[in-house]
Biopython code that builds the backbone (N, CA, C, O; Angstrom):
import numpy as np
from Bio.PDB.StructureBuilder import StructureBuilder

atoms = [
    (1, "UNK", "N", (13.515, 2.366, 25.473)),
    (1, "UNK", "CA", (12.787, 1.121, 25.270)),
    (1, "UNK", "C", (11.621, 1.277, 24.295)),
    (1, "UNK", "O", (11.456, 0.453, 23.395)),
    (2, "UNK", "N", (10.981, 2.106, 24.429)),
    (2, "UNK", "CA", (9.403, 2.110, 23.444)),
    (2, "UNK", "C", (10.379, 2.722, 22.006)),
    (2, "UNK", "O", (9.813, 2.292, 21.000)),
    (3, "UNK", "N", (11.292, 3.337, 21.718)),
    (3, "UNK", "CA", (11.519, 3.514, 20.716)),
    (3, "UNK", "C", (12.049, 2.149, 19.836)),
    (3, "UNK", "O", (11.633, 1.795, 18.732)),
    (4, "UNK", "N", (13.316, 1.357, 20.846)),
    (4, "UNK", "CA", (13.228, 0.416, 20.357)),
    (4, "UNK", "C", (11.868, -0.846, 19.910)),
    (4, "UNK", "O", (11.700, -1.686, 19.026)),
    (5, "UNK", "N", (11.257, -0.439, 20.890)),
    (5, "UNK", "CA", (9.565, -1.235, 20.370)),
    (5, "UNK", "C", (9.362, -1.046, 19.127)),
    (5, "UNK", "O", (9.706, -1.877, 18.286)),
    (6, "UNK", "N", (8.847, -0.063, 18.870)),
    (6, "UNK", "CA", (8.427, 1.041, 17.551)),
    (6, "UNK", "C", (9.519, 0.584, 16.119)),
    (6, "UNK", "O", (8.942, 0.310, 15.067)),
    (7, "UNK", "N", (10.480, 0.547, 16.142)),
    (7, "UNK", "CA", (11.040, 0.369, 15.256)),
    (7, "UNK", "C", (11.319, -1.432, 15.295)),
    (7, "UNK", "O", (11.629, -2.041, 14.271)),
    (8, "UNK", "N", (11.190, -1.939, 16.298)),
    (8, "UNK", "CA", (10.902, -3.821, 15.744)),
    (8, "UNK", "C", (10.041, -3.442, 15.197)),
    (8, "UNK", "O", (10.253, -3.296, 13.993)),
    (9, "UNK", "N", (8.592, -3.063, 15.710)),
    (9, "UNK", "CA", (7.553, -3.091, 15.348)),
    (9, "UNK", "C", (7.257, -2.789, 13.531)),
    (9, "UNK", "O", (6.433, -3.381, 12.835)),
    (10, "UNK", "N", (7.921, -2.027, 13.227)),
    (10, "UNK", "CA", (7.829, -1.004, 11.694)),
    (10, "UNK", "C", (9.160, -2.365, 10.840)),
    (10, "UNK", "O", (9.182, -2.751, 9.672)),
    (11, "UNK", "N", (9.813, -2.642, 11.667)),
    (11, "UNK", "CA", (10.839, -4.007, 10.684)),
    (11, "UNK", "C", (9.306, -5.233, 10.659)),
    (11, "UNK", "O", (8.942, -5.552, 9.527)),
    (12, "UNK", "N", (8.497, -5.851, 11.874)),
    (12, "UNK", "CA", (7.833, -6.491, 11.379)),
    (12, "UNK", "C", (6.812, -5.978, 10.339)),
    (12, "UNK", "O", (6.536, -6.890, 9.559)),
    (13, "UNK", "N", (6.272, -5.030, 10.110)),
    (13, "UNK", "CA", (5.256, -4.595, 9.629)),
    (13, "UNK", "C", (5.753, -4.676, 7.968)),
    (13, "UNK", "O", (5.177, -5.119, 6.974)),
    (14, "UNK", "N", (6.997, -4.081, 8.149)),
    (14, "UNK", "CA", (7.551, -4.253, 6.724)),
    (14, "UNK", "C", (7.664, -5.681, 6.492)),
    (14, "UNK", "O", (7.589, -5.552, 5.270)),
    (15, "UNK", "N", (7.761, -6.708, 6.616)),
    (15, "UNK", "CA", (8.114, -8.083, 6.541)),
    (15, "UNK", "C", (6.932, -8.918, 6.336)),
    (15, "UNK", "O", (6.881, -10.111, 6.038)),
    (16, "UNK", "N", (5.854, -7.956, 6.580)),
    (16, "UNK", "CA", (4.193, -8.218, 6.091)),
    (16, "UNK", "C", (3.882, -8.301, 5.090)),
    (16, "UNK", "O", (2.870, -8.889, 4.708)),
    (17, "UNK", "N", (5.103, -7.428, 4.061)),
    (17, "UNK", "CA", (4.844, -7.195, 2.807)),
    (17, "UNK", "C", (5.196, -8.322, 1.957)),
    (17, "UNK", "O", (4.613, -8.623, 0.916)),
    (18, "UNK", "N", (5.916, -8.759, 2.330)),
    (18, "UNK", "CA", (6.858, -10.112, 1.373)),
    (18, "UNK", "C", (5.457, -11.231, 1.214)),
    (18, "UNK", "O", (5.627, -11.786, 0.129)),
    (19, "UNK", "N", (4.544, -11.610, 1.672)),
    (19, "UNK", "CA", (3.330, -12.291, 1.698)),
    (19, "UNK", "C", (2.520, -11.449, 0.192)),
    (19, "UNK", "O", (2.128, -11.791, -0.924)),
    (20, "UNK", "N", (2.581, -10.430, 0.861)),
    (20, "UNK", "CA", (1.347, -9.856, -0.280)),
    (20, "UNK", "C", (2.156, -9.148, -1.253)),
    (20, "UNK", "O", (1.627, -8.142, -1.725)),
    (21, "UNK", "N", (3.385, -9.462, -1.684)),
    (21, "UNK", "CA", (4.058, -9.561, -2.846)),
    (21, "UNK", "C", (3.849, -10.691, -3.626)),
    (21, "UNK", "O", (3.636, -10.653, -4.838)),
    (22, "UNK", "N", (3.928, -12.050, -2.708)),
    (22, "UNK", "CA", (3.642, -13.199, -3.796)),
    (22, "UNK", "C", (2.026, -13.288, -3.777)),
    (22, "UNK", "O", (1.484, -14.206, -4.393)),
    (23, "UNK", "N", (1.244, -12.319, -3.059)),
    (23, "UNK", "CA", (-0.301, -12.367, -3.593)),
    (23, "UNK", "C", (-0.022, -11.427, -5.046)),
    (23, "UNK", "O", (-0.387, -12.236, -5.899)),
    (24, "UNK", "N", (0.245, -10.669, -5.506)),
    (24, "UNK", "CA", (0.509, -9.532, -6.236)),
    (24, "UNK", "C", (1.282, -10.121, -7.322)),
    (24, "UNK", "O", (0.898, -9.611, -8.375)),
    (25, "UNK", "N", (2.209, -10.977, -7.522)),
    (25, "UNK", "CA", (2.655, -11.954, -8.434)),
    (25, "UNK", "C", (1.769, -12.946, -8.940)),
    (25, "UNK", "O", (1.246, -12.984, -10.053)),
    (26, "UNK", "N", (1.684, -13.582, -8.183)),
    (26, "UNK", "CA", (0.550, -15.102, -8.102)),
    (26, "UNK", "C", (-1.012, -14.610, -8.097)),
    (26, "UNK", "O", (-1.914, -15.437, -8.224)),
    (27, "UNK", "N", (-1.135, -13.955, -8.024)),
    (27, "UNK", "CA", (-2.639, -13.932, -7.309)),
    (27, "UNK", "C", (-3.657, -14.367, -8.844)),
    (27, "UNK", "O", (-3.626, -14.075, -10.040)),
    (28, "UNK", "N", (-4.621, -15.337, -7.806)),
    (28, "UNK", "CA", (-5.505, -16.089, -9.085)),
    (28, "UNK", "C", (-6.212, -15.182, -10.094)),
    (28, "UNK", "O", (-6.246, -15.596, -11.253)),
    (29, "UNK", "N", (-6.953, -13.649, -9.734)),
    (29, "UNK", "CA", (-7.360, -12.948, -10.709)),
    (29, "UNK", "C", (-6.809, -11.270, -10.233)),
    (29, "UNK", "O", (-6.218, -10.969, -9.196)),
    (30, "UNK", "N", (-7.302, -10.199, -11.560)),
    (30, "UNK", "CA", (-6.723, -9.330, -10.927)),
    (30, "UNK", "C", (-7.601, -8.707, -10.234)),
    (30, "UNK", "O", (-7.262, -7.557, -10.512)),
    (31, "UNK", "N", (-8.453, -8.600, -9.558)),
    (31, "UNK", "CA", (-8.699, -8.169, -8.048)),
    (31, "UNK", "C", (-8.310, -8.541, -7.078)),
    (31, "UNK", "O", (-8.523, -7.746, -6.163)),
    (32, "UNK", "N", (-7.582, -9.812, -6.674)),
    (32, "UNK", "CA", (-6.901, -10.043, -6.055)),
    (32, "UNK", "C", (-5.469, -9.719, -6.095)),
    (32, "UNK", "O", (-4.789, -10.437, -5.362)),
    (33, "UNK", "N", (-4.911, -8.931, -6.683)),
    (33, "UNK", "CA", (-3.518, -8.475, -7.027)),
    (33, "UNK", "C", (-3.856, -7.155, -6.825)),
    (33, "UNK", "O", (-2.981, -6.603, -6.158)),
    (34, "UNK", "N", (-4.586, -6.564, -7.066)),
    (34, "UNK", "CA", (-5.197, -4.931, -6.618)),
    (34, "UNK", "C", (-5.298, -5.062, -5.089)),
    (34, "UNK", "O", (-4.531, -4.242, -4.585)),
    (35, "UNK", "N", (-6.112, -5.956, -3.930)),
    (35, "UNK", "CA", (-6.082, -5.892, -3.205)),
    (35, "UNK", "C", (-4.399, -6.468, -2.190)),
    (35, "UNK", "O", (-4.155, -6.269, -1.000)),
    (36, "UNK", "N", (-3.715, -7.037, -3.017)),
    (36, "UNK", "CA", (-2.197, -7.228, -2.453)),
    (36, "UNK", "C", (-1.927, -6.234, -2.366)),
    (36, "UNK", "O", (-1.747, -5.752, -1.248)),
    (37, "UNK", "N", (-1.744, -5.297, -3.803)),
    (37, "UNK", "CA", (-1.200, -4.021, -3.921)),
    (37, "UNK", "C", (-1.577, -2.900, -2.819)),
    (37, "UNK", "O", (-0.810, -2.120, -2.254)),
    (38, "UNK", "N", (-3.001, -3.043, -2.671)),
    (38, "UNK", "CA", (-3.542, -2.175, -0.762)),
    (38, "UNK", "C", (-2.881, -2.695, -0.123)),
    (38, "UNK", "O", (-1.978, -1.942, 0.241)),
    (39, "UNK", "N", (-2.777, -3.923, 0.378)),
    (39, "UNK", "CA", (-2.369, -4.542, 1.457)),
    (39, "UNK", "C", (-0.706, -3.419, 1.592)),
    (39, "UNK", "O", (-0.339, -2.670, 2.497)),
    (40, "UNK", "N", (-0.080, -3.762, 0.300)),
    (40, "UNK", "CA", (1.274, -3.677, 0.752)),
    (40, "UNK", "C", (1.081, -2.120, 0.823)),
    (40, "UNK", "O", (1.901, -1.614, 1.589)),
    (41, "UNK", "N", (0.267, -1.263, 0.268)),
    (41, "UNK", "CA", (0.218, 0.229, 0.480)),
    (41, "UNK", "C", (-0.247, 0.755, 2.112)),
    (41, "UNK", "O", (-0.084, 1.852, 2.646)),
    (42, "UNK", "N", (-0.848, -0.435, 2.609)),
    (42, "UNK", "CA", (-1.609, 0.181, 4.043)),
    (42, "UNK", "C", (-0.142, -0.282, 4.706)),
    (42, "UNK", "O", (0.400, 0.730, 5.150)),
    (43, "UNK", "N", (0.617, -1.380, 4.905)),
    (43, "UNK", "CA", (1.784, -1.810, 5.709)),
    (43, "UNK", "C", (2.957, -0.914, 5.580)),
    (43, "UNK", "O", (3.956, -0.947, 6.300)),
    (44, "UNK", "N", (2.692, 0.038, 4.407)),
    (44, "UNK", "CA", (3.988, 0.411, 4.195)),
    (44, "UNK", "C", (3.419, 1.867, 5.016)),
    (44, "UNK", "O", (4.408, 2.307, 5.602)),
    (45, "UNK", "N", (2.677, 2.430, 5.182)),
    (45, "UNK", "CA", (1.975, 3.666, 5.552)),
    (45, "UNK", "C", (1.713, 3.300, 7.229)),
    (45, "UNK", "O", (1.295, 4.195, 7.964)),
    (46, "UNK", "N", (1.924, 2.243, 7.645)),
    (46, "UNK", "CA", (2.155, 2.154, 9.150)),
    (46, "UNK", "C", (3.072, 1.748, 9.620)),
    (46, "UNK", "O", (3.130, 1.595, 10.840)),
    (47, "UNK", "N", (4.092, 1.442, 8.802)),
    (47, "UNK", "CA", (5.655, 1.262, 8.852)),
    (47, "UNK", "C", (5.836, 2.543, 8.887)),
    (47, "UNK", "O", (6.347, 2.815, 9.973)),
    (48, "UNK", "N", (5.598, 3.967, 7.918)),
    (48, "UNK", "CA", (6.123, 4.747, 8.053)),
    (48, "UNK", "C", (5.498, 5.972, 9.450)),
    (48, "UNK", "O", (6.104, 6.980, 9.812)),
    (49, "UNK", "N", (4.405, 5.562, 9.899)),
    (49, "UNK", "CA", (4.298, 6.243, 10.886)),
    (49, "UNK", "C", (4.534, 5.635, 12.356)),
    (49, "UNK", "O", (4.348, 6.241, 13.411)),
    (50, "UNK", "N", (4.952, 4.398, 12.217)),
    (50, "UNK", "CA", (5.755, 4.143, 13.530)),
    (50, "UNK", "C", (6.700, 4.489, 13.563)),
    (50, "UNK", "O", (6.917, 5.049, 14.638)),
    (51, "UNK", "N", (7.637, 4.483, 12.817)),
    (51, "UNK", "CA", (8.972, 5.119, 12.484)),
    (51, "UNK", "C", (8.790, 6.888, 12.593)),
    (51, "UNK", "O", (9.683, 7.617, 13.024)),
    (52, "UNK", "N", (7.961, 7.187, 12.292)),
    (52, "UNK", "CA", (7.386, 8.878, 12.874)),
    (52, "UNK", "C", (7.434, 8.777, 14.157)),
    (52, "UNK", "O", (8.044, 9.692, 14.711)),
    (53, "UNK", "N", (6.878, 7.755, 15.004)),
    (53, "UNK", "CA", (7.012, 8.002, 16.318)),
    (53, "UNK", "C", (7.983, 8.012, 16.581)),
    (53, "UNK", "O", (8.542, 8.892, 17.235)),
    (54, "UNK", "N", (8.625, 6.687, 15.989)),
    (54, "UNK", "CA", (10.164, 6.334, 17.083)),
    (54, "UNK", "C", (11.092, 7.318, 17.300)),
    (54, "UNK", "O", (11.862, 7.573, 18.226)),
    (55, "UNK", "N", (10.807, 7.891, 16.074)),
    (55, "UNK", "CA", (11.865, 8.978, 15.488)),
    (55, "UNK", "C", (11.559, 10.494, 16.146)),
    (55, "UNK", "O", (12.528, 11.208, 15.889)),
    (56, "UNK", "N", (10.735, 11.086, 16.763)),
    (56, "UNK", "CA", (9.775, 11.756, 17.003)),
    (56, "UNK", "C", (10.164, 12.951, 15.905)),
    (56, "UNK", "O", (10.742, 13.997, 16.201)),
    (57, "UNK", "N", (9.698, 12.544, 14.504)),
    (57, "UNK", "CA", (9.595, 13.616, 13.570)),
    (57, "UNK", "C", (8.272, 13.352, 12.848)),
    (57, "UNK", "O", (7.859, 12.254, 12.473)),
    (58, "UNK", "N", (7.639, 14.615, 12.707)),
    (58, "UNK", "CA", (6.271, 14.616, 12.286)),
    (58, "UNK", "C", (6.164, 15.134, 11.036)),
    (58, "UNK", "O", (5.219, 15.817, 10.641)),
    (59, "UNK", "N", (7.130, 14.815, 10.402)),
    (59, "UNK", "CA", (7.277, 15.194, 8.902)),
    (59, "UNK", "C", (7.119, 13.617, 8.099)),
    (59, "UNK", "O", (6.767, 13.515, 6.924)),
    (60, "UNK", "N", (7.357, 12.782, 8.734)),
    (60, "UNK", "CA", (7.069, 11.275, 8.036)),
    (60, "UNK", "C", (5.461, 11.345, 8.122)),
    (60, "UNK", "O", (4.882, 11.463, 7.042)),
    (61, "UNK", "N", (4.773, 11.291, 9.154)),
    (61, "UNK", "CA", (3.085, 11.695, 9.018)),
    (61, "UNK", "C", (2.685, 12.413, 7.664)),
    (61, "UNK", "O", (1.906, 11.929, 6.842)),
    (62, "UNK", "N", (3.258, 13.504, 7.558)),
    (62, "UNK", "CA", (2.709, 13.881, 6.189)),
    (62, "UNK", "C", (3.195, 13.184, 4.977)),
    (62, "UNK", "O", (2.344, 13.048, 4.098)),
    (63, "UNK", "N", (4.416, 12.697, 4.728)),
    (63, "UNK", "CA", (4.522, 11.676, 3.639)),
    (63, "UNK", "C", (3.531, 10.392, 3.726)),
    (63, "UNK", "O", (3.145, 9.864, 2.683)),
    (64, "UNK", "N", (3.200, 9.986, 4.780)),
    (64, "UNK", "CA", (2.546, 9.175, 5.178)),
    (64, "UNK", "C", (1.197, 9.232, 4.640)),
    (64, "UNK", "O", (0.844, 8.545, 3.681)),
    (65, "UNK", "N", (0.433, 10.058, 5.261)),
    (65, "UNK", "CA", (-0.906, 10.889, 4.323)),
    (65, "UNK", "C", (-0.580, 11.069, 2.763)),
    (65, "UNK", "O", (-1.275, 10.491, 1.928)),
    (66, "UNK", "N", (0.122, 11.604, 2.522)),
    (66, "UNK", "CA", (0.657, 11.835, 1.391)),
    (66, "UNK", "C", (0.519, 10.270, 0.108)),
    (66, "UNK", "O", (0.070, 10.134, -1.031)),
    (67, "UNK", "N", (1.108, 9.467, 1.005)),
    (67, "UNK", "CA", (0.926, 7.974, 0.565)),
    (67, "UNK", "C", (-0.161, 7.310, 0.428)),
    (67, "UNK", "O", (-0.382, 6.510, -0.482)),
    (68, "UNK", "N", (-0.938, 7.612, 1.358)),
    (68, "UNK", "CA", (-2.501, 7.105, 1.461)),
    (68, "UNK", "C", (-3.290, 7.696, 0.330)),
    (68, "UNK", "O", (-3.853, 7.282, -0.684)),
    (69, "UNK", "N", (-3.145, 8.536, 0.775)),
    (69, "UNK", "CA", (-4.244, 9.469, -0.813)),
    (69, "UNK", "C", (-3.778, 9.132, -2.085)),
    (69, "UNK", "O", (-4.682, 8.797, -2.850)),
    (70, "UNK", "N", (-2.528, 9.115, -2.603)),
    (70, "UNK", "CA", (-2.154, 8.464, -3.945)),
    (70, "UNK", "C", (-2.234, 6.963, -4.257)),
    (70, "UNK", "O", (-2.078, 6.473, -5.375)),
    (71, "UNK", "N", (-2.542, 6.188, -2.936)),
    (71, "UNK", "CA", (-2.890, 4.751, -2.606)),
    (71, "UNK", "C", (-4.601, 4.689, -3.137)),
    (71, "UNK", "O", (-5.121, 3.994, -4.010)),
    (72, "UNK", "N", (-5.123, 5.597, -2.323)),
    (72, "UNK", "CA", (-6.289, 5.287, -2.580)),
    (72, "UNK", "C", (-6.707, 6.011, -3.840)),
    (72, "UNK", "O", (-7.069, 5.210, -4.702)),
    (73, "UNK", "N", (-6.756, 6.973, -4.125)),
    (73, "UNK", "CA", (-6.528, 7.313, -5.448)),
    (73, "UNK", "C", (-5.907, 6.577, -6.814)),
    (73, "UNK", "O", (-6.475, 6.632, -7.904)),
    (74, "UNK", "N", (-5.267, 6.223, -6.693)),
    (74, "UNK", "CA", (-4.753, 5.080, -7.851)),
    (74, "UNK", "C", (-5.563, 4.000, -7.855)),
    (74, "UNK", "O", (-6.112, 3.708, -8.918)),
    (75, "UNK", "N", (-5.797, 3.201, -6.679)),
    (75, "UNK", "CA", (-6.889, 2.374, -6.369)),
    (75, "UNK", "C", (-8.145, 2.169, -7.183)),
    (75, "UNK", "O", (-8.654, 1.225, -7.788)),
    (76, "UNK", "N", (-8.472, 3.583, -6.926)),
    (76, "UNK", "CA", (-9.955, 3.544, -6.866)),
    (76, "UNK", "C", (-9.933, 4.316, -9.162)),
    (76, "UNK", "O", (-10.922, 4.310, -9.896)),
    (77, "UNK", "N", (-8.654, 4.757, -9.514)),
    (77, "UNK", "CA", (-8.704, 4.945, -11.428)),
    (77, "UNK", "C", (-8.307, 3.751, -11.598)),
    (77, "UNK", "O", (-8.607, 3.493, -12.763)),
    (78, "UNK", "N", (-7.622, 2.520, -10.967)),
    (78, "UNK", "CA", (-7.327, 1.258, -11.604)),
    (78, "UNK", "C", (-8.885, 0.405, -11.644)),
    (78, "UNK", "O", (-9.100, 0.001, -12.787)),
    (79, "UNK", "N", (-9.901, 0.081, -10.751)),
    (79, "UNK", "CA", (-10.816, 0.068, -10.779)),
    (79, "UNK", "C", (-11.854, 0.567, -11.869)),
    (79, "UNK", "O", (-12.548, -0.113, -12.624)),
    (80, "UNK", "N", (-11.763, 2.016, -11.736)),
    (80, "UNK", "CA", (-12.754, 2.471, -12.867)),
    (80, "UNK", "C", (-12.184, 1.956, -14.287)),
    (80, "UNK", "O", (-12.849, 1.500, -15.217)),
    (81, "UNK", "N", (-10.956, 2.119, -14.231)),
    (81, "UNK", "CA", (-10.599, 2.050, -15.869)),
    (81, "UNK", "C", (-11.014, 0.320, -16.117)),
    (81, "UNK", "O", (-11.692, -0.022, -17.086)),
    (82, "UNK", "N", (-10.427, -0.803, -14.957)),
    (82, "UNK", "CA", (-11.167, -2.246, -15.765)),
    (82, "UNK", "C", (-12.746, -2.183, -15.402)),
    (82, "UNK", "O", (-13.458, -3.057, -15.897)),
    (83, "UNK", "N", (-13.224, -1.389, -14.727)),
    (83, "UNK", "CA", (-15.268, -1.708, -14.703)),
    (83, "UNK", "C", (-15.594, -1.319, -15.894)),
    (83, "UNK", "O", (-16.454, -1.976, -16.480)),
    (84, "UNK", "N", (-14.887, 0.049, -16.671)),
    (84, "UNK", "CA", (-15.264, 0.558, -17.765)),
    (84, "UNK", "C", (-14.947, -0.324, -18.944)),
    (84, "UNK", "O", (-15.976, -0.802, -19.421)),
    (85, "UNK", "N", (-14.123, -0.595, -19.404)),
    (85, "UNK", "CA", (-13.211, -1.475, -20.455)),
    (85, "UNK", "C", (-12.177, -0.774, -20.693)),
    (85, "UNK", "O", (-11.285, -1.344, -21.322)),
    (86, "UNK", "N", (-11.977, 0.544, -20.313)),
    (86, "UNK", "CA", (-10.730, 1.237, -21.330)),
    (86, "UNK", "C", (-9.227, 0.482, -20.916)),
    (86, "UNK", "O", (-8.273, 1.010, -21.487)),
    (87, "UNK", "N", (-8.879, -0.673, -20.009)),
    (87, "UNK", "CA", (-7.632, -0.412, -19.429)),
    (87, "UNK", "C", (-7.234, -1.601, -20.725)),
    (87, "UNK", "O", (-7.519, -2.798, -20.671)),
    (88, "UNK", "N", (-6.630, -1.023, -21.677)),
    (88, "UNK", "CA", (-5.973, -1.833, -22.911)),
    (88, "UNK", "C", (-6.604, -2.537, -23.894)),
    (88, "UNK", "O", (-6.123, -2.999, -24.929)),
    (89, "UNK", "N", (-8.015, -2.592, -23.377)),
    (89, "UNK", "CA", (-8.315, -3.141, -24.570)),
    (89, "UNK", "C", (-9.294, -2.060, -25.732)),
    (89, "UNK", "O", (-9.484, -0.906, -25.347)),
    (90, "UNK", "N", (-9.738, -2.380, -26.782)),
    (90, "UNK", "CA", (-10.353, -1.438, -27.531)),
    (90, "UNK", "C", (-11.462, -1.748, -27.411)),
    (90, "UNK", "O", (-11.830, -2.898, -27.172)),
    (91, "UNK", "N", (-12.500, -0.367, -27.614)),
    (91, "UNK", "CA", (-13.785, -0.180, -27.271)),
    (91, "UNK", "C", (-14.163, -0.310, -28.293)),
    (91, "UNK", "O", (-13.367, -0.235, -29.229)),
    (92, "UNK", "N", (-15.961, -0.634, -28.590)),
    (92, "UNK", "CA", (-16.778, -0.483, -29.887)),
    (92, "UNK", "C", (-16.735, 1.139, -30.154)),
    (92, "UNK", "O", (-16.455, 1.630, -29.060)),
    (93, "UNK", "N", (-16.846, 1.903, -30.860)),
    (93, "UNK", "CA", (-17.263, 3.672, -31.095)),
    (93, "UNK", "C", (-18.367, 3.322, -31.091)),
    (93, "UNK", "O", (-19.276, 4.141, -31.225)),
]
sb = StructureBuilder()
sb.init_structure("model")
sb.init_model(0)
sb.init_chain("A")
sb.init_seg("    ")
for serial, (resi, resn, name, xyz) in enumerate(atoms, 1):
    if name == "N":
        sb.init_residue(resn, " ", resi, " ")
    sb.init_atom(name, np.array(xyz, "f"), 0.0, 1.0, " ", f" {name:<3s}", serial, name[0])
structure = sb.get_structure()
């Protein structure tokens, strides 16, 4: 029974994402399409560790981590590069 829980649970979680896909398409500016893009990076990273439980393999946890850090990491150079100006457009020298 709790396994079957766990894995509805990780089908709804995934189905969270389809919302903050059309934020990530649509979305009125791009900080709001950066924050879809978290959204769907945090749902997909607790999809994959319920499915660690259900499954009882603790090797999805570390892809899991694994996911987070290149989540937040990408995050946080997409950020710097538009606060700075470099992301496509040209700078004064």
């Amino acid at each position: 029974m709790p396994t079957t829980f766990l894995i509805v649970a990780a089908s709804c979680a995934a189905l969270l994402t389809f919302p903050a896909f059309y934020g990530a398409i649509r979305g009125p500016s791009l900080y709001d399409r950066i924050v879809s893009i978290n959204v769907i990076s945090t749902v997909s990273i607790i999809a994959i560790a319920l499915l660690s439980f259900a499954f009882d393999n603790t090797s999805f946890l570390d892809v899991a981590l694994v996911f987070a850090l290149c989540g937040f990491v990408g995050t946080t150079a997409i950020i710097k590069a538009i606060r700075s100006g470099s992301l496509g457009r040209k700078t004064k020298p």
